[in-house]
Backbone of each chain as ProteinMPNN parsed JSONL, in Angstrom:
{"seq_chain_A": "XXXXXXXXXXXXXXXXXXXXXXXXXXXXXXXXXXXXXXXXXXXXXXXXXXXXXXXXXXXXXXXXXXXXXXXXXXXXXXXXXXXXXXXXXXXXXXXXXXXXXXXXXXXXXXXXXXXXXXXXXXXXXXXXXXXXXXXXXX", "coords_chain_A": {"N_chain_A": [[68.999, 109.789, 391.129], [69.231, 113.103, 390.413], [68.173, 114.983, 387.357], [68.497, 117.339, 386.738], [71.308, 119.032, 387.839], [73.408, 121.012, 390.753], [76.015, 120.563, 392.189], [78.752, 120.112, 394.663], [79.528, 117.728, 395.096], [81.879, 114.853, 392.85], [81.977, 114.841, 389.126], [79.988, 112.585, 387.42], [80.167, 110.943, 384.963], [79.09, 107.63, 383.959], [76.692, 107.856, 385.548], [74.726, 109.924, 384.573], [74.714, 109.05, 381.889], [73.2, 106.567, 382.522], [71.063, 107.546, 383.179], [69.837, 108.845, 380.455], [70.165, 106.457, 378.385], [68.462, 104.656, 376.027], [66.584, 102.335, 374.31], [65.67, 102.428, 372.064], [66.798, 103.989, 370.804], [69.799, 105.417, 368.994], [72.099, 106.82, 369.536], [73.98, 107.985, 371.92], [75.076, 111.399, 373.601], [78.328, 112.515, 375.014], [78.859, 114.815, 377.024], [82.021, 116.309, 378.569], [83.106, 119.578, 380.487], [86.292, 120.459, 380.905], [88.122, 121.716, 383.763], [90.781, 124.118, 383.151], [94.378, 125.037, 382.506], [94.81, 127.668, 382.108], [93.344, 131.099, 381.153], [92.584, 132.99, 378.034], [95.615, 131.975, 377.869], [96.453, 133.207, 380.32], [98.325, 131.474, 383.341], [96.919, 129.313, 384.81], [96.097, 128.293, 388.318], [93.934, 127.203, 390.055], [90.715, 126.384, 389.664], [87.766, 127.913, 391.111], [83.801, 127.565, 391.441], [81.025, 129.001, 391.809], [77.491, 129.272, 392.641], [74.185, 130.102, 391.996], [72.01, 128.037, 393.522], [69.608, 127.154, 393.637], [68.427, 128.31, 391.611], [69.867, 128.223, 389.398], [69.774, 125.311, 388.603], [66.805, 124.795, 387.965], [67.25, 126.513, 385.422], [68.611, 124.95, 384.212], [67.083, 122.909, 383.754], [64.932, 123.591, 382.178], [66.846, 124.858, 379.768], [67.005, 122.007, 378.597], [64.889, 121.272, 378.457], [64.259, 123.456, 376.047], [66.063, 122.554, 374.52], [65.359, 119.691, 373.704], [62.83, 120.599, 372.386], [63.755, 122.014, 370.193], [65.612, 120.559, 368.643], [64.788, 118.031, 368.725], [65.824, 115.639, 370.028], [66.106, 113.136, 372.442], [66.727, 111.981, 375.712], [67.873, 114.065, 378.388], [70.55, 114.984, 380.562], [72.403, 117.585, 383.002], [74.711, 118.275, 384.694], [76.32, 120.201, 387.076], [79.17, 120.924, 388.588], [80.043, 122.865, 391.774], [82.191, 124.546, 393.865], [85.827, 123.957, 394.572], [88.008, 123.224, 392.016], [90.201, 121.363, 390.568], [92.955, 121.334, 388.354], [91.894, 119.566, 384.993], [89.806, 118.328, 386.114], [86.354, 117.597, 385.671], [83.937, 119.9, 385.111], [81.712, 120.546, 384.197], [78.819, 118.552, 382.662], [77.295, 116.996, 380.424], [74.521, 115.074, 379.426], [72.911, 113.509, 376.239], [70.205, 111.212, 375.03], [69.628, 110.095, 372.022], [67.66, 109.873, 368.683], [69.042, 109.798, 366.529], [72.289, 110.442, 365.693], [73.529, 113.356, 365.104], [71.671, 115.515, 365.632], [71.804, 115.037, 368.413], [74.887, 116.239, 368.431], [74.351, 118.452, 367.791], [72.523, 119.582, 369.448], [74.108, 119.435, 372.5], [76.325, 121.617, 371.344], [74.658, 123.599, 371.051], [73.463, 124.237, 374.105], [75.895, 124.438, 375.774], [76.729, 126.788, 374.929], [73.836, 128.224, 375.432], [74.407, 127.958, 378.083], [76.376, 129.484, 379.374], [75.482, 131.475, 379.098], [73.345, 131.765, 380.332], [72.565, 130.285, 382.945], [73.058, 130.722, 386.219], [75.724, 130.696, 387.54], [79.148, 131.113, 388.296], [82.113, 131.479, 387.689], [85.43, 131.283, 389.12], [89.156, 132.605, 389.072], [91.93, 131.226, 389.965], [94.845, 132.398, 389.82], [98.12, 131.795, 389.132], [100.034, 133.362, 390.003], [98.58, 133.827, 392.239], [97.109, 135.537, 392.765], [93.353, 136.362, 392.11], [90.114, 136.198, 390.6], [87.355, 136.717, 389.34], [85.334, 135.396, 386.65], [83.48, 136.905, 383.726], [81.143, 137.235, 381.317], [79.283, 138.241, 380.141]], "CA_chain_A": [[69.895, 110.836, 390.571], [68.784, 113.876, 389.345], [68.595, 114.819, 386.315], [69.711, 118.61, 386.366], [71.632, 119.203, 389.403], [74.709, 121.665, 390.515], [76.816, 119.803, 393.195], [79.732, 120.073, 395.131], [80.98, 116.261, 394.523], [82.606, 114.896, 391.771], [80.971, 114.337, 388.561], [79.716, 110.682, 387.305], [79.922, 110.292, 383.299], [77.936, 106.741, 383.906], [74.998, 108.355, 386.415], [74.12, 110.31, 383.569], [74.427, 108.107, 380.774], [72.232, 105.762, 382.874], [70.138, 108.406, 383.035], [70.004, 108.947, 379.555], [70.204, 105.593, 377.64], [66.928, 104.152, 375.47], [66.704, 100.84, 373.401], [65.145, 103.171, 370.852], [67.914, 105.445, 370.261], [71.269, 104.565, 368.697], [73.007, 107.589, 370.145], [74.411, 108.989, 373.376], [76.44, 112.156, 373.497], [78.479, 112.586, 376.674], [79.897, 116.358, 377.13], [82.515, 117.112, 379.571], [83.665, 120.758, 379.937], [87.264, 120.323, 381.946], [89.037, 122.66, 384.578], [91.923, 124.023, 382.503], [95.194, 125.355, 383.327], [95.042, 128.989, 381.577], [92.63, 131.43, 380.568], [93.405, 133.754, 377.143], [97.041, 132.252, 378.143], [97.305, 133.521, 381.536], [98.281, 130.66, 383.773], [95.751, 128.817, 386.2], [96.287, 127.386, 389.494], [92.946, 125.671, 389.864], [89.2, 126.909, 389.66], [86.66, 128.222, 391.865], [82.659, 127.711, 390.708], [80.0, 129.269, 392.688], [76.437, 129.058, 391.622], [72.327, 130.284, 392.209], [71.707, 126.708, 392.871], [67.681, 126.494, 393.337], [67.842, 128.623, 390.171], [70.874, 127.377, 388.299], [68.759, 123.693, 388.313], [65.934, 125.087, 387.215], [67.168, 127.428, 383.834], [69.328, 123.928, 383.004], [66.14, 122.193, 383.442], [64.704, 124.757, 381.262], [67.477, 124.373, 378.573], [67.192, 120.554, 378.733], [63.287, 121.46, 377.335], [64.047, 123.486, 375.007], [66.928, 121.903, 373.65], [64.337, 118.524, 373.36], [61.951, 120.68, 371.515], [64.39, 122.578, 369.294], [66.513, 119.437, 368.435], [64.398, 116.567, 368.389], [66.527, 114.857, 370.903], [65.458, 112.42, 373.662], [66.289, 112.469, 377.53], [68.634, 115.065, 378.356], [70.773, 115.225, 381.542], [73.121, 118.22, 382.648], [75.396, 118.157, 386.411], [77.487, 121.184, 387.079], [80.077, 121.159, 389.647], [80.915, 123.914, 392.09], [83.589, 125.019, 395.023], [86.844, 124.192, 393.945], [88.133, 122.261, 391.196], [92.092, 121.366, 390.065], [92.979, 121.44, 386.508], [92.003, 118.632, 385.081], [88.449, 117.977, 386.707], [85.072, 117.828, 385.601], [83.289, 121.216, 385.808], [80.0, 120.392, 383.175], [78.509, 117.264, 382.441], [75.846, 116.69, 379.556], [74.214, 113.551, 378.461], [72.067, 113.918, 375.366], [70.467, 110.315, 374.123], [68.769, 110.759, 370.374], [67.561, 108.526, 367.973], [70.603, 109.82, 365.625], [73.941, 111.565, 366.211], [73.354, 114.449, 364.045], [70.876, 116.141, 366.629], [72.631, 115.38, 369.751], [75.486, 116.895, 368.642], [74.037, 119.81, 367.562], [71.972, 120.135, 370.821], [75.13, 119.734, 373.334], [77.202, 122.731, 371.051], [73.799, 124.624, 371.415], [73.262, 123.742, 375.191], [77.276, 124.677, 376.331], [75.933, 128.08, 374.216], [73.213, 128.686, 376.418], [74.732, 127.532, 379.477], [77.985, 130.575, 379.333], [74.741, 133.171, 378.695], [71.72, 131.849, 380.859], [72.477, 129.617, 384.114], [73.897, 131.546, 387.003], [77.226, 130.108, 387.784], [80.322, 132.145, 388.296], [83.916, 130.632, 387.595], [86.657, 132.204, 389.795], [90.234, 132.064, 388.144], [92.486, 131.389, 390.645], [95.833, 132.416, 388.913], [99.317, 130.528, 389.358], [100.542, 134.227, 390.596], [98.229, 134.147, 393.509], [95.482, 136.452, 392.53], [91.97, 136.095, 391.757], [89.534, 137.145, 389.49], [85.997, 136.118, 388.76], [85.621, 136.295, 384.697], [82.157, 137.087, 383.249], [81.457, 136.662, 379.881], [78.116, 138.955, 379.607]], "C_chain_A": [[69.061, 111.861, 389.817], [69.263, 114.445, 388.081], [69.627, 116.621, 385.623], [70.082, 118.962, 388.05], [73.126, 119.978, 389.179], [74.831, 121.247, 392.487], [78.507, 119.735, 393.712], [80.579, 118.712, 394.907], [81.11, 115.899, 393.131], [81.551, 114.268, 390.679], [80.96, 112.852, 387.963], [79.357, 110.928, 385.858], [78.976, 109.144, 383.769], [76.699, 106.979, 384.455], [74.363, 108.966, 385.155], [73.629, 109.386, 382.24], [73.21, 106.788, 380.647], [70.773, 106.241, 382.935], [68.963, 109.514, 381.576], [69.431, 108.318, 378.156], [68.615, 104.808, 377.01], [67.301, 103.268, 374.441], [66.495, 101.334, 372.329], [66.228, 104.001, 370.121], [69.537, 104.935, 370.268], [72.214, 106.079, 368.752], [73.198, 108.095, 371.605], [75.84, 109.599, 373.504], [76.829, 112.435, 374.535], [79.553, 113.732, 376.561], [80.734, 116.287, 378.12], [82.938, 118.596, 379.209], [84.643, 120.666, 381.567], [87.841, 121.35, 382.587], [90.599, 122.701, 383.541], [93.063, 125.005, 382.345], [95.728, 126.607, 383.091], [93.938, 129.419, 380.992], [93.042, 132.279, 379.4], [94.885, 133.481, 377.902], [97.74, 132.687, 379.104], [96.79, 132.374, 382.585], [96.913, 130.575, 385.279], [96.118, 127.87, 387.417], [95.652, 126.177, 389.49], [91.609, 126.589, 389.767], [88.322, 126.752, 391.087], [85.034, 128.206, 391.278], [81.705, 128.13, 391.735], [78.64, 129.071, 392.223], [74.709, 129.542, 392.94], [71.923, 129.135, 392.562], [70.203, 126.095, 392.78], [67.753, 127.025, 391.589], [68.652, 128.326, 388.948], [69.827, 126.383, 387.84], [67.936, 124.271, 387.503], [66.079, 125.534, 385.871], [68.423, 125.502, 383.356], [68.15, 122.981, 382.71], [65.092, 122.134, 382.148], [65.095, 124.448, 379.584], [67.11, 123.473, 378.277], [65.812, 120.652, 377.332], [63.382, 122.11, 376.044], [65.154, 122.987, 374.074], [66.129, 120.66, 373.331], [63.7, 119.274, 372.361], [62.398, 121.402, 369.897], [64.706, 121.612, 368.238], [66.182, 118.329, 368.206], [64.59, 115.147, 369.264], [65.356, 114.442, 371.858], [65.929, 112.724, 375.089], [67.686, 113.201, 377.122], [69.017, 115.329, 379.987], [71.858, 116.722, 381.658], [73.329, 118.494, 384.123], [76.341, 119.333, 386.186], [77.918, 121.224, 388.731], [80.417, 122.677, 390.145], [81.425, 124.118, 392.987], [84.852, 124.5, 393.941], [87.151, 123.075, 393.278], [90.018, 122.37, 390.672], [91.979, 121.029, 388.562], [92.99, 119.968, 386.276], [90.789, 117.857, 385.003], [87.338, 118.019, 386.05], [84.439, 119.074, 386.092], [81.566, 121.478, 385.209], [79.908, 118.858, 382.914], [77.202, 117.199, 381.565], [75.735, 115.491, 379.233], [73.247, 113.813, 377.647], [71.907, 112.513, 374.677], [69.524, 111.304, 373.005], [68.913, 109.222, 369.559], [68.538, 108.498, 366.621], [71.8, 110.658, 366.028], [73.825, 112.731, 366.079], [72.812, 115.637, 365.519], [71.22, 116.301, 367.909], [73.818, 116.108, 369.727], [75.097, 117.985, 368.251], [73.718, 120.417, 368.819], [73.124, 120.251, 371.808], [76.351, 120.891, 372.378], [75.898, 123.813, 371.53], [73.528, 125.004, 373.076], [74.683, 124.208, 375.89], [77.084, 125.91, 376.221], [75.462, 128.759, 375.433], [73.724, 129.287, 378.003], [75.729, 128.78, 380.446], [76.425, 131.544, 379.19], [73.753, 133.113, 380.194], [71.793, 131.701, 382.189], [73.71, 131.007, 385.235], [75.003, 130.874, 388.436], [78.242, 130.827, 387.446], [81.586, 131.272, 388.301], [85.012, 131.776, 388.113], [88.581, 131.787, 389.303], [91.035, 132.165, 389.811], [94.072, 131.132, 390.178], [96.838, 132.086, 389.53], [99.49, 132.008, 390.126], [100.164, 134.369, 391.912], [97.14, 134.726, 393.718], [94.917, 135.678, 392.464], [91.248, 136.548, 391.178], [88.173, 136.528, 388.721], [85.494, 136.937, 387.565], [83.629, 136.347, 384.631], [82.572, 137.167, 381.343], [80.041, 137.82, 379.141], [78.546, 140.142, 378.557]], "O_chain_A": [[68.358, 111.607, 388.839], [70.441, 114.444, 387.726], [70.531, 116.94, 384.85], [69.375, 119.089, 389.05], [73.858, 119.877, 388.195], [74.156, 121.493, 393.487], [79.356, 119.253, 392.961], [81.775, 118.575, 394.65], [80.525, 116.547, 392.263], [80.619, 113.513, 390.957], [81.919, 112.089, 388.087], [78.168, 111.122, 385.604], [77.867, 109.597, 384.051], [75.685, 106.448, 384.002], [73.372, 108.372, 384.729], [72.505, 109.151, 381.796], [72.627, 106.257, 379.701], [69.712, 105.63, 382.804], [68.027, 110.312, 381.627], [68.764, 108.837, 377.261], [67.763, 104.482, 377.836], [68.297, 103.47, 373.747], [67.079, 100.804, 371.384], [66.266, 104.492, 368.993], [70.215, 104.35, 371.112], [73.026, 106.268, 367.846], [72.273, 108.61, 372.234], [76.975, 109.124, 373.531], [75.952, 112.7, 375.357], [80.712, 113.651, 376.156], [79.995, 116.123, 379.09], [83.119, 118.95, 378.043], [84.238, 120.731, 382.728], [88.197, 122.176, 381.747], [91.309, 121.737, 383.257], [92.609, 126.08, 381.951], [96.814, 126.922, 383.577], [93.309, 128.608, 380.312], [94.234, 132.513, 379.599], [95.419, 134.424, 378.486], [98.968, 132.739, 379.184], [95.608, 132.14, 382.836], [96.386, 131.29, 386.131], [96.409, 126.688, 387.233], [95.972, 125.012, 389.254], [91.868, 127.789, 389.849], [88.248, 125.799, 391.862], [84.965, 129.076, 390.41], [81.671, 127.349, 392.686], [78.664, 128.562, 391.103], [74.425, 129.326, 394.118], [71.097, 128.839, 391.699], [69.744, 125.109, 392.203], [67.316, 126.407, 390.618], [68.241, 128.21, 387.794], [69.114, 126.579, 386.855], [68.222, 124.324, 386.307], [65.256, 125.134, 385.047], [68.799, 125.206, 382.221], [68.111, 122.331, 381.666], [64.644, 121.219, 381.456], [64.405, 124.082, 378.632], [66.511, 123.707, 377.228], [65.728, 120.36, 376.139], [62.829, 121.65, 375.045], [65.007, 123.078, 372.855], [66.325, 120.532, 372.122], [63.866, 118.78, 371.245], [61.75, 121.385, 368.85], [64.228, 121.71, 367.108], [66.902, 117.526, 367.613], [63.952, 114.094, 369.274], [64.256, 114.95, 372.073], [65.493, 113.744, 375.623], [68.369, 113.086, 376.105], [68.146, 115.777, 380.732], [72.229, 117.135, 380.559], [72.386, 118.882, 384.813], [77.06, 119.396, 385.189], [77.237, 121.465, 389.728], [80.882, 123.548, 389.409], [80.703, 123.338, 393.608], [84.792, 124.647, 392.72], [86.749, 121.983, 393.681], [90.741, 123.355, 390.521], [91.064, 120.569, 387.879], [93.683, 119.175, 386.914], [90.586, 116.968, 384.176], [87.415, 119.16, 385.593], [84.378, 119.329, 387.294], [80.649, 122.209, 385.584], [80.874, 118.097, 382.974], [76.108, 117.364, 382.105], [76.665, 114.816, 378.793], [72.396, 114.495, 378.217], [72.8, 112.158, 373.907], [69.023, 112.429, 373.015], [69.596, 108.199, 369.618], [68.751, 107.536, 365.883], [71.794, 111.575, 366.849], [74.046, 113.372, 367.106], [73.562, 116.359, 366.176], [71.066, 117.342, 368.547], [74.089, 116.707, 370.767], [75.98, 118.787, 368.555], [74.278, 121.401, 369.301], [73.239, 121.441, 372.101], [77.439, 120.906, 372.954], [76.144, 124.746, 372.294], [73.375, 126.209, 373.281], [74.362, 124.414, 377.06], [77.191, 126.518, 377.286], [76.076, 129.493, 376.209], [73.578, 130.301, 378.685], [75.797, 128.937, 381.665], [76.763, 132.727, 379.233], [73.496, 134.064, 380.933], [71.302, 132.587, 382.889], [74.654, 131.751, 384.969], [74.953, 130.722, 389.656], [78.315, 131.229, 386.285], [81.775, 130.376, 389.123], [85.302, 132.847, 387.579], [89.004, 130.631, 389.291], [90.743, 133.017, 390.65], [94.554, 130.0, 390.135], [96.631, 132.008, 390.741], [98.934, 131.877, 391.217], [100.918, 134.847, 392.758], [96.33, 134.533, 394.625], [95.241, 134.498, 392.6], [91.547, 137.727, 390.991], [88.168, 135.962, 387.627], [85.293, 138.132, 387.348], [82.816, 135.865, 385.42], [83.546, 137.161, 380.589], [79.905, 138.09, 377.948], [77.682, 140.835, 378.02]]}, "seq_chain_B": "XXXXXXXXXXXXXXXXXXXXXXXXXXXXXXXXXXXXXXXXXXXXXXXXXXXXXXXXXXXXXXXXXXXXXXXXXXXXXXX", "coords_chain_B": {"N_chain_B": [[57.421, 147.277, 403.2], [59.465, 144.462, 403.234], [62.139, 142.616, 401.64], [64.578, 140.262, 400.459], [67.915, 140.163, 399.254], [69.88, 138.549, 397.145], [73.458, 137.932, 396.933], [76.217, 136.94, 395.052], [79.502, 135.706, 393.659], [81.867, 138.597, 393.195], [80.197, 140.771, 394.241], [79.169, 139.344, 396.181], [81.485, 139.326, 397.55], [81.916, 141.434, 398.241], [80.677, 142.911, 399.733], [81.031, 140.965, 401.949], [78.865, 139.383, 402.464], [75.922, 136.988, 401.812], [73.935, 137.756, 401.695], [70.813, 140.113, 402.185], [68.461, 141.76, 403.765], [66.217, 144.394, 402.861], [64.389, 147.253, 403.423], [61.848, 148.427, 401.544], [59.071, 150.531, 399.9], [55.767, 149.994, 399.433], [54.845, 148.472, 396.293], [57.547, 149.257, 394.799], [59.877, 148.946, 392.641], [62.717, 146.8, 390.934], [64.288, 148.362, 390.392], [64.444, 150.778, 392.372], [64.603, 149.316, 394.305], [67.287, 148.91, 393.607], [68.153, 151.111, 393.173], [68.297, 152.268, 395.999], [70.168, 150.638, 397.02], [72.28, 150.935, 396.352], [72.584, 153.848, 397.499], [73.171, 152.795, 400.236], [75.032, 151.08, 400.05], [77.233, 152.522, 398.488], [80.111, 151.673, 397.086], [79.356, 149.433, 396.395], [79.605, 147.789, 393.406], [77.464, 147.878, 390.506], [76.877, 147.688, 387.895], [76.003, 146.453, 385.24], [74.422, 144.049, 385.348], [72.058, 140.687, 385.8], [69.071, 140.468, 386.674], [66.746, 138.634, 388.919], [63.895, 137.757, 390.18], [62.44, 135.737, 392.789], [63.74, 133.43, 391.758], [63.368, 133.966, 389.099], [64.087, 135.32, 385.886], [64.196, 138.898, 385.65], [62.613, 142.545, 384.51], [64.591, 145.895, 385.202], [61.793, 147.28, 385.758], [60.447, 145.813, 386.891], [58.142, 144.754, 389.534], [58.005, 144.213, 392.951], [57.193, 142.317, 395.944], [56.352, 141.756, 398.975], [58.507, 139.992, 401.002], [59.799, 139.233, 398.591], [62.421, 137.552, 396.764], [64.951, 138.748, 395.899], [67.517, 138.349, 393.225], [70.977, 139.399, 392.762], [72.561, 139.183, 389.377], [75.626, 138.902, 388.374], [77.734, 139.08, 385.308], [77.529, 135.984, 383.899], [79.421, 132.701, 383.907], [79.684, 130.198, 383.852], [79.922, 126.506, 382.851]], "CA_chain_B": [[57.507, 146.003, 403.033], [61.184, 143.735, 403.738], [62.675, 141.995, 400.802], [66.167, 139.617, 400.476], [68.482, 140.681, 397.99], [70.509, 137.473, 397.086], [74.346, 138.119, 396.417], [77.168, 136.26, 394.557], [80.228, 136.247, 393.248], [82.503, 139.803, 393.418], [78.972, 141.219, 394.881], [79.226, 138.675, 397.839], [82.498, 139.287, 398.616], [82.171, 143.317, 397.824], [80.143, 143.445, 401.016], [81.607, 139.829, 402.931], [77.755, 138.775, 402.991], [75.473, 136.499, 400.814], [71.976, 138.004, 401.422], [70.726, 140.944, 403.402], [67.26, 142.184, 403.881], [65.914, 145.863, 402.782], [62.685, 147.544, 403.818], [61.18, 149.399, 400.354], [58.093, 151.19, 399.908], [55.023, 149.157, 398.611], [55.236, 148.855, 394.549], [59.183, 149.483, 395.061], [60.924, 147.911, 391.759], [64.187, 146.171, 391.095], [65.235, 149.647, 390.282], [64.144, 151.052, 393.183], [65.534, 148.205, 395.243], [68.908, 149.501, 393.544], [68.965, 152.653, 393.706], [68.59, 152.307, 397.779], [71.302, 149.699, 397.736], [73.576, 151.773, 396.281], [72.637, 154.693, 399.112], [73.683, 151.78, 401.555], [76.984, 150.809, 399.964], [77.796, 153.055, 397.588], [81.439, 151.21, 396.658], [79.047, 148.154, 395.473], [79.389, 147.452, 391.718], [75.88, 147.518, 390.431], [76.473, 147.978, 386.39], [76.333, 145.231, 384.2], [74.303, 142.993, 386.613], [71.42, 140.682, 385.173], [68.404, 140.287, 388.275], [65.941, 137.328, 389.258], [62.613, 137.809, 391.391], [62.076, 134.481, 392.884], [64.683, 132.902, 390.575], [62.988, 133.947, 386.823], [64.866, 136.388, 385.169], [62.601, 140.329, 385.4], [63.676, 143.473, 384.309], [64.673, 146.486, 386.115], [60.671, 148.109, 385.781], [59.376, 144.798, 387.778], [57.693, 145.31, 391.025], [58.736, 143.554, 393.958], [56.409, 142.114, 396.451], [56.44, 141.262, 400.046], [58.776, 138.642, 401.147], [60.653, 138.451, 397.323], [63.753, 137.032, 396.926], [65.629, 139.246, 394.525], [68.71, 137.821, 393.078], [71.781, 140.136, 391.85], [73.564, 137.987, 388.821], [76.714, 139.409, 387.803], [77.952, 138.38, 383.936], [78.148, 134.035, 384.275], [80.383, 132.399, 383.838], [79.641, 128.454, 384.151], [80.412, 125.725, 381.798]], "C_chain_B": [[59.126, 145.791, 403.068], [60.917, 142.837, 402.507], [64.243, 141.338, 401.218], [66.751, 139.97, 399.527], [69.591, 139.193, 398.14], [72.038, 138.256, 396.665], [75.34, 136.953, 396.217], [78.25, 136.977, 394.059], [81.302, 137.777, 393.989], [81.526, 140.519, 394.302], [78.96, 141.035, 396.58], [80.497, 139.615, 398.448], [82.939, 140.986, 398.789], [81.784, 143.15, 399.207], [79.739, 141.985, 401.901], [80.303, 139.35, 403.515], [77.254, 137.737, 401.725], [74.379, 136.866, 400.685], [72.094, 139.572, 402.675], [69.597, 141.47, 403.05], [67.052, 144.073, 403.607], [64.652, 146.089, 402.682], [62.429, 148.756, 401.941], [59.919, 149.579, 400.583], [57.41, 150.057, 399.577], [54.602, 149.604, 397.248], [56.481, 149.393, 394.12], [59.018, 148.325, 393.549], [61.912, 147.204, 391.908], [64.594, 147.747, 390.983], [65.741, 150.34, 390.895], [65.041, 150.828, 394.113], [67.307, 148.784, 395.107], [69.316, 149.947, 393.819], [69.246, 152.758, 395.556], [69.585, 151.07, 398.013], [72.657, 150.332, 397.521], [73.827, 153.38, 396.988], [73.289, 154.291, 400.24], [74.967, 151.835, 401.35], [77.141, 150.96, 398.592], [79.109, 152.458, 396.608], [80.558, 149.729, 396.238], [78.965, 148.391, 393.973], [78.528, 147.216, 391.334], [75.686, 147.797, 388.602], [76.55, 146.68, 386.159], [75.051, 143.932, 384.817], [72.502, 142.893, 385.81], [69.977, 140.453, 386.703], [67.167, 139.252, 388.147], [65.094, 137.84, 390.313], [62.575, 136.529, 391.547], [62.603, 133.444, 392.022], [63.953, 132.406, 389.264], [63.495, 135.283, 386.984], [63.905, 137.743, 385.154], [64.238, 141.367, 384.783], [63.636, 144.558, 385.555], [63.264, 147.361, 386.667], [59.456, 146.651, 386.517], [58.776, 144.926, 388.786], [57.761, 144.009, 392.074], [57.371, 143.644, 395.058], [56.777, 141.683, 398.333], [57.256, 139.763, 400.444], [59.524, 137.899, 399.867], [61.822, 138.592, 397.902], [64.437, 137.979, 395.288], [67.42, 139.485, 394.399], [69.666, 138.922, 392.349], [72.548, 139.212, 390.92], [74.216, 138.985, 387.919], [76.839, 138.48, 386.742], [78.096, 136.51, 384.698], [78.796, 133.813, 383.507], [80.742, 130.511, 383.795], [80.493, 127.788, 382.504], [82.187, 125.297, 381.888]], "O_chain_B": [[59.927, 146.719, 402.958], [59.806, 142.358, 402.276], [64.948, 141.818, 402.105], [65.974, 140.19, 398.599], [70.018, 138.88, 399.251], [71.854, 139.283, 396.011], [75.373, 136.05, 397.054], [78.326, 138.198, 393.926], [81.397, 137.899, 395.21], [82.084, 140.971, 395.301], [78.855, 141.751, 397.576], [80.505, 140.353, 399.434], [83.928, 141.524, 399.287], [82.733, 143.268, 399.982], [78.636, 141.775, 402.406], [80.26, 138.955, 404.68], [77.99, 137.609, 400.747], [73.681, 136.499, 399.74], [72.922, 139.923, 403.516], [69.561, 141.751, 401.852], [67.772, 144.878, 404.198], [63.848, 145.401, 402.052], [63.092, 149.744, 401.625], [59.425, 148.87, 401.459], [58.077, 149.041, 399.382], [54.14, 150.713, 396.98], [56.5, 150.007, 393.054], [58.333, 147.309, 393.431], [62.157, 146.855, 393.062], [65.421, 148.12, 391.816], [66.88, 150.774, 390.724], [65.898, 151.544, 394.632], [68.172, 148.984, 395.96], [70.366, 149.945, 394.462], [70.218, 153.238, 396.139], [69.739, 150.595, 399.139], [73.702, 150.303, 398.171], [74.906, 153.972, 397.019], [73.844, 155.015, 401.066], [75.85, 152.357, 402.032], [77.191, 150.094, 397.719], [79.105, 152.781, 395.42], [81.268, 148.874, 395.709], [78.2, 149.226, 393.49], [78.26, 146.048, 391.619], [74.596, 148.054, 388.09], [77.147, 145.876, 386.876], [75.202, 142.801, 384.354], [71.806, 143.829, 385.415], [70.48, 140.269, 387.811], [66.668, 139.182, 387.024], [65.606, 138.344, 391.312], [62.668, 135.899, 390.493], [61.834, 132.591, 391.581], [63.866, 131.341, 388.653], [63.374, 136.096, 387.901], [62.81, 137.605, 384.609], [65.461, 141.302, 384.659], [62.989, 144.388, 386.588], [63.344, 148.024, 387.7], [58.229, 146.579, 386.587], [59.315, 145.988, 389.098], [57.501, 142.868, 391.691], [56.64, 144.632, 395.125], [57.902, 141.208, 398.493], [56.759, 138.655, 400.244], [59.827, 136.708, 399.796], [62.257, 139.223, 398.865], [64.318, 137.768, 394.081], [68.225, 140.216, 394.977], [69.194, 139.396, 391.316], [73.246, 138.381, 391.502], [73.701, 139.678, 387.042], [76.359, 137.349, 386.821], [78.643, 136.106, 385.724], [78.946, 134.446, 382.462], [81.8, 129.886, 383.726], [81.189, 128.263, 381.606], [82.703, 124.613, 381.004]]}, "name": "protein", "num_of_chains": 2, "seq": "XXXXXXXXXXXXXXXXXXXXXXXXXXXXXXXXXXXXXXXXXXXXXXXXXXXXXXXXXXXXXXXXXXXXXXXXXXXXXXXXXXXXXXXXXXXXXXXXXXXXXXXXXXXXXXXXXXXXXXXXXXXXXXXXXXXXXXXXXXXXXXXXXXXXXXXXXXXXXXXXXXXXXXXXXXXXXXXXXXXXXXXXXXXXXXXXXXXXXXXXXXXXXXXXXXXXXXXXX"}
């Protein structure tokens, strides 16, 4: 399993965590970020994710480093899902172990941060009305 | 020299492709690269848009080489 990867099937909370886990370290933080059924309040069907994916991998690989060197933290996984997703679903996946809490959660709020600025992944709204509308955030 | 211009997103589906090849001068920029894409297909959306040589982030005064891969990335959106 790799460790930063953007994939069409569904995501695995335990692949990561396995990917993750150290005898040394009495934390592991496990992010999801879910498909969800309105954006600012206007209703959602289901989601579309497209993505760069040689270069997506790489800038989460990227993050992963400098969130380790920022943070202190230990191994660091991060899976992003993309084609279509129903409300509901898995659309991010972080695992962050650490040898305290404190630091991992800091690093996965910093790391979700990044992730909306840096990686190049597009989210398509696909609205209850029928439309469509790929949001940006830059 | 022939370059790929990568497209996504609104981009892709502006012009119902994902990639398409353009001949530029030699020492052609991203800028360059632009401005003659938007000669091609004028009705493409080309503000806001962040760009990748060989997927690392350049700016628009980069120079483009034989055979690059230069990515258009509209605002993201992941997470």
């Amino acid at each position: 399993m790799q460790a930063f990867l953007v994939t069409e099937t569904v995501l695995q909370p335990e692949a990561l965590r396995a990917l993750v886990v150290d005898p040394g370290h009495g934390a592991i933080v496990l992010f999801e970020g879910v498909a969800r059924n309105n954006f600012a309040g206007r209703a959602t069907a289901f989601l579309e994710y497209e993505a760069y994916p040689e270069m997506a991998e790489q800038q989460l690989a990227l993050l992963g480093q400098q969130a380790q060197a920022q943070f202190g933290i230990g191994k660091v996984s991060i899976h992003h899902r993309i084609g279509v997703l129903q409300i509901g679903e898995t659309a991010v996946l972080i695992a962050i172990g650490s040898a305290h809490r404190g630091a991992a959660f800091a690093a996965v709020a910093w790391l979700m941060d990044q992730i909306k600025l840096v990686v190049p992944i597009w989210k398509c709204e696909h609205w209850a009305d029928g439309s469509q509308e790929w949001v940006g955030q830059r | 020299m022939i370059i790929t211009i990568r497209l996504f997103a609104g981009l892709r589906e502006a012009l119902n492709q994902n990639s398409l090849s353009l001949e530029l001068a030699e020492d052609a920029t991203v800028g360059t690269a632009l401005n003659q894409l938007a000669e091609l297909h004028p009705s493409l959306p080309l503000t806001g848009l962040a760009y990748a040589i060989n997927r690392q982030y350049v700016t628009l005064e980069a120079t483009l080489k034989p055979n690059d891969e230069l990515a258009l990335i509209p605002p993201v959106s992941g997470g």
